[in-house]
N, C-alpha and C positions, 0 to 999 in steps of 0.2 A: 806867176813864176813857180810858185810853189805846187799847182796843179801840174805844170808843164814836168813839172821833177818827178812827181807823183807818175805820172803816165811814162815816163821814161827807163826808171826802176820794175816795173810792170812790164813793159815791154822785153828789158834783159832776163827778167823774172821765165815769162814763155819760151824765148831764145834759149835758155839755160834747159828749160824742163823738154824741149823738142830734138835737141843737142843730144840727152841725156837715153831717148827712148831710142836712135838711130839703134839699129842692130849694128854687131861688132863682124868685121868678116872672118869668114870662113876657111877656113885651109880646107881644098879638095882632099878626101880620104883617095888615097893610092888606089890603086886597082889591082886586085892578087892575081898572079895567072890561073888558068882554070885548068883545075887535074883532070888528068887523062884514066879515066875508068879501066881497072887491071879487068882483063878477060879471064872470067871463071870459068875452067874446060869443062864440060860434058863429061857425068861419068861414065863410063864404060856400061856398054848397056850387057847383062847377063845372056846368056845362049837359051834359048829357048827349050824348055823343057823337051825331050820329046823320047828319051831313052829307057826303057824299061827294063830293070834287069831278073832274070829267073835263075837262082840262086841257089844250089845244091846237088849233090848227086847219090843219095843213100838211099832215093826210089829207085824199086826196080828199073829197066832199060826203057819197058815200053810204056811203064806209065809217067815216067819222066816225059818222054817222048810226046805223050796225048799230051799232057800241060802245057808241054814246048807248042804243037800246034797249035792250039785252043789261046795260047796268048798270041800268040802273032794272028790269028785270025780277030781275038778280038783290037789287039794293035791296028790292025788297019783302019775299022773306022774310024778312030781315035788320031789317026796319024803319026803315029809312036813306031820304034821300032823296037825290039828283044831282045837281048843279047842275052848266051847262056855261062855262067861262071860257077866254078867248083865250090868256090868259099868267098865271101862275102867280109870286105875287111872296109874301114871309114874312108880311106883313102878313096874307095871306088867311088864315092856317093857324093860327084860333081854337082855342081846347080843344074848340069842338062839334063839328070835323072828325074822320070817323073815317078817312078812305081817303079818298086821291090819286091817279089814274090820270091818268098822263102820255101824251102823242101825240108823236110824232115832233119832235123840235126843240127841248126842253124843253131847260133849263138851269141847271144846278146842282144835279144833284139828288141827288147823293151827299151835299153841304153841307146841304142841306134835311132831310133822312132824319137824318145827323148830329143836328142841334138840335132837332128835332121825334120824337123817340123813339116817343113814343106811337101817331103818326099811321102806316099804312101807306102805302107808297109802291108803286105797281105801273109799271115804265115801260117804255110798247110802242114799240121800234126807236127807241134813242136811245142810237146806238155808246159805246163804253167803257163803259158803266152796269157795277159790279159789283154781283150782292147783296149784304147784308147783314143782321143780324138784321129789320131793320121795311121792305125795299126788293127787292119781285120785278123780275127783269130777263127782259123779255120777247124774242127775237131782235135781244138788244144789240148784235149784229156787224154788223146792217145791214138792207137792204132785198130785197138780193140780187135785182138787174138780170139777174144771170149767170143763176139759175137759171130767170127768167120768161122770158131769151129762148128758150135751152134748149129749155124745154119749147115755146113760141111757134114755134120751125121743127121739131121732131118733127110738133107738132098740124096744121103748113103742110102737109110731106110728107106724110102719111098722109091726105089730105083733099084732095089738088090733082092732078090729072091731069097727068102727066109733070113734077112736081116743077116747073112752074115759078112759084117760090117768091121773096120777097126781103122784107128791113125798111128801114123807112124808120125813120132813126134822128137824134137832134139831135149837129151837125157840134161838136168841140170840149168835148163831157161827159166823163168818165171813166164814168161811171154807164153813158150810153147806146152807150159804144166796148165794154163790156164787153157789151151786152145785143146787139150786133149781132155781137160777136164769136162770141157763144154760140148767137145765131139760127141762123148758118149750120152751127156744130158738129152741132146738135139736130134741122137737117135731114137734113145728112149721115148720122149715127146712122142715122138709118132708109133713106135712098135711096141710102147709096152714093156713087158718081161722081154721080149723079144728073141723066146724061144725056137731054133732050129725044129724043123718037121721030122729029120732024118740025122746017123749020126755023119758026122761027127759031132757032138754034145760038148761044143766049144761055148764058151761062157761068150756071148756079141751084145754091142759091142765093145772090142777090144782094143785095148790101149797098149800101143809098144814105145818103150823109150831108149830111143837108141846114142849112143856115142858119136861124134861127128862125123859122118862118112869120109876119110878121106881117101881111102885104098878098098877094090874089093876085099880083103880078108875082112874089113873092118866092116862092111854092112853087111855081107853073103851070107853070115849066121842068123840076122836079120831079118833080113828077107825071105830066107826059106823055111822060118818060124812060118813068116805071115802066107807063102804057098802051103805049106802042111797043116794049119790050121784050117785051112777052106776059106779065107776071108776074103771075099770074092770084088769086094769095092775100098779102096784103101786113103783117106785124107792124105798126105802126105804134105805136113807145115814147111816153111819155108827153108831151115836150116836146113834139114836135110832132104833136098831136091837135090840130088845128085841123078845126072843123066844114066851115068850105067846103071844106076841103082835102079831107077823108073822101066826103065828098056829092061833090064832082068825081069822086075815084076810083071810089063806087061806080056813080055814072054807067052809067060805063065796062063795068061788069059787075065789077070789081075785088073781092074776096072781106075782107073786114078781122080778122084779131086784135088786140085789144090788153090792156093791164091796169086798164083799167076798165070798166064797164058803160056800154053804148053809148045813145046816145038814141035813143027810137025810130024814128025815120026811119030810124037805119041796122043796124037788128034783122033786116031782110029780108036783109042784103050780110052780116051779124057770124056769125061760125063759134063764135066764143069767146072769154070774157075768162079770164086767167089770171092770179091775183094770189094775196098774203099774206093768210092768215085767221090773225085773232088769237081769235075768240073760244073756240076750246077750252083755248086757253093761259089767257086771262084768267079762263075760269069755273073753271080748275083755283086760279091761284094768289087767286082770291076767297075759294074755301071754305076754304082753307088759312090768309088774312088771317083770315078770321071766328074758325077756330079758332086761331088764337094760334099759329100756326105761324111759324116764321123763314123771311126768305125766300131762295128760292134762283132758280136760271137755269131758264127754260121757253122753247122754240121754238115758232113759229107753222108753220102747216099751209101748203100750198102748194096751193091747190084752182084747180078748172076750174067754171068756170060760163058763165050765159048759153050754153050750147051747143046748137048747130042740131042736132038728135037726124036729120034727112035726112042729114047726112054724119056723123054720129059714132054710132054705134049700140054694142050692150054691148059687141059686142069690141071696137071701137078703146077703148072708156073705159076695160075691161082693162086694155089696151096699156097706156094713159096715166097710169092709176093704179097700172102696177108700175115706169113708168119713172122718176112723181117719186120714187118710193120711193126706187130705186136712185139718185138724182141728193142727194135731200135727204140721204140716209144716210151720201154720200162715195164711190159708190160709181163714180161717172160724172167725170170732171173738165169741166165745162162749156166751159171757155175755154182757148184755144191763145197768149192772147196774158198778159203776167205783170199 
């Protein structure tokens, strides 16, 4: 009996403890609706670079002009197009601008280059410019007066019969004291004392500094200084290129240099134009923009053109083209005065 209790007690004992391990149910957890994914728009994709702008107008007509060509020519490979603007303000320099080529006069354009990263900057003769990563500086020191006169009295003396030589220069420039300073140095260079054979015993060459041409009364006493002195080949700097003025002189038989390309009336009287060529600079630091290059400092060429080939034949052009060398390179000091 008492075994039989024993095993009974035992038995409620398991019942209890199997009871006990059942798991308890479950409440199903709910089911959340499933959020619908907000569509994030597509930004707006930017215009494609492809606008280049040429930006200035204080170069003369016709070498604005050769720039103007010379970028649309090299625009086309490129597949860009030019556009030419007077002045250059932030407003113009959309994201479709690829390249900015500056002219003479430009302003602020370190500031511009700064904010506008992407854009390349190219700027021809526009003092103080320094490179930087997206900004070529083209003969940023200047225009150099010194070196055109320079060479303007070498090309006088070696082309004029007893040196007698002189420039007519604007009275009161620093620009044109230096170009008249250096006319006489560049003729000297080559002639020496540069003594007349016969009289008249005019001191060459001769330096006139005249007042701004703006009415014949104002140059005509000028002018017939530089006839009655005999001075048979005449620089003539840029201020004062005055047409009647030129036509008066070559009247006269007067022979002309200057740094522009003459009109043709006075192509029959013009020996030579002497001036700053940018375009080997500019097609150098173009291919260098295209390929993502940084920019740095390039100098312009110092050429002769327009030349009357009856006075200037291969050897003088020799001459002339080993003495810009030696002028451009440092090797010559142009000017005696500071």
């Amino acid at each position: 009996m008492e075994c039989m209790l024993r095993k009974m007690i035992l038995l409620a004992s398991l019942l209890f403890l199997v009871a006990g391990c059942t798991p308890a149910a479950v409440e199903p957890t709910p089911e959340l609706p499933t959020a619908i994914p907000t569509a994030i728009p597509s930004p707006t994709p930017l215009p494609p670079a492809t606008r280049v702008l040429l930006a200035g107008a204080s170069l003369p007509a016709s070498e604005a002009d050769s720039l103007y060509s010379l970028s649309q020519s090299l625009a086309a490979s490129s597949s860009l197009n030019v556009e030419r603007v007077d002045t250059l303000t932030p407003e113009m320099l959309t994201p479709d601008v690829r390249m900015v080529i500056t002219l003479p006069g430009a302003a602020g354009l370190a500031d511009l280059a700064a904010r506008f990263p992407a854009i390349t900057f190219i700027s021809i003769s526009n003092p103080g410019i320094q490179p930087s990563g997206n900004l070529f500086a083209i003969s940023s020191e200047g225009t150099h007066p010194e070196w055109i006169g320079f060479m303007a009295g070498y090309i006088a003396a070696i082309t004029t019969y007893e040196w007698r030589v002189g420039v007519l220069a604007l009275a009161g420039t620093n620009d044109d004291a230096l170009a008249a300073d250096a006319f006489r140095n560049g003729a000297i260079f080559f002639c020496g004392l540069c003594n007349p054979y016969h009289p008249p015993w005019t001191d060459y060459p001769a330096a006139v500094a005249m007042n701004p041409p703006t009415s014949q009364a104002d140059w005509q006493p000028w002018a017939d200084n530089i006839i009655t002195s005999k001075i048979k080949t005449v620089y003539v700097t840029p201020g004062v290129s005055n047409s009647e003025l030129l036509t008066y002189l070559t009247g006269s038989g007067t022979r002309l240099i200057g740094s522009q390309t003459p009109a043709d009336a006075l192509r029959p009287a013009w020996i030579a134009t002497i001036h700053l060529d940018y375009t080997e600079a500019l097609t150098t630091a173009w291919s260098e923009a295209v390929a993502s290059m940084p920019g740095r400092s390039l100098s312009a060429s110092l050429i002769v053109t327009d030349v009357d080939t009856n006075l200037i034949g291969d050897g003088k052009m020799r001459l002339i083209h080993e003495t810009i060398a030696a002028l451009t390179a440092g090797h010559i000091a142009p000017n005696t005065i500071p």
